[in-house]
C-alpha positions in Angstrom: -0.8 -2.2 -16.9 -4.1 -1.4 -17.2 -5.5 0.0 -20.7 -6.7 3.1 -18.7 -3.3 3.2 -17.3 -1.2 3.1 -20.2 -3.4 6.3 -22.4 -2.8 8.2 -19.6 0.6 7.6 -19.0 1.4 8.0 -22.8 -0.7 11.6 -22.2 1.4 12.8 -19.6 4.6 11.5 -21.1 5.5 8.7 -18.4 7.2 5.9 -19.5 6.9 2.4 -18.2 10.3 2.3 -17.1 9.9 5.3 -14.5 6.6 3.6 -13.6 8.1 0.5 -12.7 11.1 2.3 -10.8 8.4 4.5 -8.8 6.6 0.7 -8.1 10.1 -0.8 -7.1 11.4 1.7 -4.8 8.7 4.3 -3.7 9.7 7.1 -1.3 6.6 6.2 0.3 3.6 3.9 -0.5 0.0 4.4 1.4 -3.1 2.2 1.3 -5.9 4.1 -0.1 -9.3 2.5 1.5 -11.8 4.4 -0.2 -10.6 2.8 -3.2 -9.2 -0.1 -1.9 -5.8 0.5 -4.0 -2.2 1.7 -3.4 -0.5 4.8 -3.8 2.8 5.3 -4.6 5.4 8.2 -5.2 9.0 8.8 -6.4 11.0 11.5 -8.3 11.4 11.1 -11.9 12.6 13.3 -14.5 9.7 15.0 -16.5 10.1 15.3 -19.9 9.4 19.1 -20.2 11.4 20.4 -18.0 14.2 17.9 -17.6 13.7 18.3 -14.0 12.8 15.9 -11.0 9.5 15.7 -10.5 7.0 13.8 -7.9 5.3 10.7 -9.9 2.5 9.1 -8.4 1.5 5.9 -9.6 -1.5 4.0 -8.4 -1.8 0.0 -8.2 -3.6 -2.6 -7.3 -1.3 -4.3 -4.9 2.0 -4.3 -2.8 4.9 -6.5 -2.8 3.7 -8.7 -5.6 2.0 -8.7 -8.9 0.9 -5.3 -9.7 -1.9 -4.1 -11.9 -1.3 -0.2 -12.3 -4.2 1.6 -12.6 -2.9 5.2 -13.6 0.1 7.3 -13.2 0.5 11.2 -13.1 3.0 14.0 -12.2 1.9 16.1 -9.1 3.5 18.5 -6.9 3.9 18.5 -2.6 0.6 19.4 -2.2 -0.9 17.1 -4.4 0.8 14.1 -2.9 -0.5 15.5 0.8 -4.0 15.4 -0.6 -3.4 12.3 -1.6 -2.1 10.8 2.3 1.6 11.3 1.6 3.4 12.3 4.7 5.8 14.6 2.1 
């Protein structure tokens, strides 16, 4: 995990664990070109609200090693400004 990656996951209280979970088995994954990285998303529980919540994680790659570049919770919209087909 990237340095960048890791402050801002211990920010916005995400742990590793859902991280790799969101990386593992993704409701859906697009390729970002602009940035020439990955998007993923999956529902974890956030830590205020006990709820499920969208986490999107952003990586390097797909279907092999992964560097993860950052992580943050986000809502519908945010994952359909993103390309998600939610």
């Amino acid at each position: 995990m990237s340095q960048h990656a890791s402050q801002r996951a211990s920010e916005r209280d995400i742990t590793e664990a859902q991280i790799r979970t969101i990386i593992n088995n993704p409701i859906e994954t697009v390729y970002d070109s602009d940035s020439d990285n990955y998007k993923s998303y999956g529902l974890a529980t956030h830590p205020s609200t006990q709820n499920d919540a969208y986490l999107m994680v952003v990586h390097s790659k797909f279907n092999t090693e992964v560097l993860i570049i950052t992580a943050m919770w986000t809502t519908a919209g945010g994952l359909r400004t993103n390309g998600f087909k939610i």
